[in-house]
C-alpha angles and dihedrals in degrees: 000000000000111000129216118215129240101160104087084137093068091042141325125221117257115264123242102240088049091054093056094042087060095048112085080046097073097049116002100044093027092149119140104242098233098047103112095215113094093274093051083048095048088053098043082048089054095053104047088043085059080041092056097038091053088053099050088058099047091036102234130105127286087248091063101073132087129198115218138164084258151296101310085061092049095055089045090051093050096046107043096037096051098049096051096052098041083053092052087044099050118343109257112154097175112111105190103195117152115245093253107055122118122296085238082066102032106050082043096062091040097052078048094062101031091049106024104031097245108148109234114209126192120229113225107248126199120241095262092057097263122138116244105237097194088047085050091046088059103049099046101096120146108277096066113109104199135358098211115182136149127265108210107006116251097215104027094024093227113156120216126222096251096172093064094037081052092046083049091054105036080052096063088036095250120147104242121200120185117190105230089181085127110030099045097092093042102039126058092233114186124164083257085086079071099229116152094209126027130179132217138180113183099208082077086062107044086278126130120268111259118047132068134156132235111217104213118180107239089245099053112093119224130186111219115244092199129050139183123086115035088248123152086013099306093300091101130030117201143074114286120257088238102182097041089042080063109046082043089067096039089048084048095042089059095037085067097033084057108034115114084045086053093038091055090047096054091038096053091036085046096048104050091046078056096043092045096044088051108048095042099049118034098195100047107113122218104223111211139029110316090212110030098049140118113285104233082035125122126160131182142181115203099201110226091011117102099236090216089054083053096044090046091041092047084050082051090065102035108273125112115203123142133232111244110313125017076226107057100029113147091019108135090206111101117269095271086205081061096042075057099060098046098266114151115244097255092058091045086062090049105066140110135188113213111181128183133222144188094284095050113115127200088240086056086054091049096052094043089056096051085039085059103045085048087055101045091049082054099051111025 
């Protein structure tokens, strides 16, 4: 049975021009970046030309950029090694993250304060995912060492309003990080938007698994968390990724070069899941803000139905989709992102996450959503 794929949130498959643009760079051009001889050059020139490409888009400095293995490591990075030096600089212990941010940021935050006596402070969300800004402004006080929230929502695709959390934060003097892993292929990100930190993975945006950046202003102090070489400026020890760095800037190059086609695309493919799914079921919740979400993002709770019986039963018939996050499917513990919002224990174990790509086609849509209200006749 051939399968069609609803999960770009979780990945997306390389595309074909980044794959030959990383080729030559596995046998050909195998030099180690930091040899000093012609192969060793033609690497390291390879990887500041990704570097610079990466920054024109985003508009920052080339120095500004930090390879990393993805975007679970960036957030670690800017985390960790903000914190730390904002304690030795001044003292500040708070940690302000929203309770639905990543796992990647949230466990972070959490060993921080259980291991190295950082308080960890949640930021009071609306119920459509959305950080309060007057709650934030009240909490930020001196001695907080990083603001840390998402920028477009990995499970109920809200995106936040990172401009004014970054204006709040800029105003009380706080480093603020916001982890883009999932908005940076479906939102047109540049440094006007005013963040300090910012992660990034590239297999969300047609990229390889395995590499990512962290954005870091040039004034914000971080203390590396690996050492070692004295690779990407002493941030971050260990030999490049040649090959993976590369494809990361083509994939993000196209992502940009393409990205009002794309965005029409998402959006026509997005609506009509939403439309379908509505009108059909009307108790099916649309998890999320209708208006300031991801653009190939659509979430839903089926009240009374168990969302991974629906994600197996809908395998079953051909469809992948996941249920909440990529990162906790299959998980029976309640969604922790819907415990957030208010939603009782027994809808945040009903949801599914269905998200849409390049290849998705409306007659796709239109299959997945017959293929729904079947299942949900079957399980229910």
């Amino acid at each position: 049975m051939e399968h069609t794929y609803f999960d770009y949130a979780a990945t997306t498959p390389v595309d074909p021009e980044v794959l030959e643009s990383m080729l030559p760079w596995f046998n050909g051009e195998f030099g180690n970046p930091s040899s000093t001889h012609w192969y060793g050059q033609k690497a390291d020139a390879a990887v500041e030309n990704a570097r610079g490409e990466i920054a024109d888009i985003l508009g920052c400095s080339p120095s500004e950029i930090t390879f990393t293995s993805g975007g679970s490591e960036s957030d670690n990075l800017a985390l960790r090694g903000t914190v730390f030096a904002q304690k030795r600089k001044q003292g500040a212990t708070r940690i302000l993250i929203s309770p639905v941010e990543h796992d990647a940021v949230l466990k972070t935050a959490r060993q921080l304060e259980r291991e190295y006596r950082f308080t960890v402070e949640y930021i009071p969300v609306l119920p459509n995912g959305i950080v309060d800004l007057e709650k934030l402004d009240h909490m930020l006080t001196s001695d907080v060492a990083l603001v840390s929230t998402i920028y477009g929502n990995n499970e109920i695709g809200t995106i936040n309003p990172i401009h004014n959390i970054a204006m709040c934060c800029k105003a009380k003097g706080v480093p603020f990080h916001t982890d883009a892993v999932q908005a940076l292929g479906y939102c047109a990100i540049t440094t006007a938007d005013e963040f300090d930190l910012l992660s990034a993975g590239a297999h969300k945006f047609y990229g390889p698994k395995g590499v990512g950046f962290l954005y870091k202003r040039q004034s914000i102090e971080l203390l590396p968390m690996q050492t070692g070489g004295a690779q990407e400026r002493n941030i971050r020890a260990g030999t490049q990724n040649v090959p993976y760095i590369v494809g990361m800037a083509t994939a993000l190059k196209l992502s940009r070069k393409r990205f009002l086609e794309y965005q029409a695309l998402y959006l026509g493919l997005r609506d009509e899941i939403i439309r379908l799914i509505t009108i059909s079921i009307p108790d099916a919740i649309l998890t999320g803000d209708l208006v300031s979400r991801l653009s190939n993002h659509a979430s839903f709770i089926f009240p009374g139905v168990d969302g991974n019986r629906l994600v197996m039963a809908l395998d079953m018939a051909g469809f992948c989709v996941s249920s909440g996050s990529a990162c906790k499917t299959g998980n029976p513990e309640p969604s922790e992102v819907l415990l957030a919002l208010g939603y009782s224990q027994g809808n945040a174990r009903s949801s599914i996450r269905i998200t849409v790509g390049r290849s998705t086609t409306m007659d796709d849509v239109h299959k997945l959503t017959d293929a729904i209200f079947s299942c949900l006749e079957k399980i229910h």
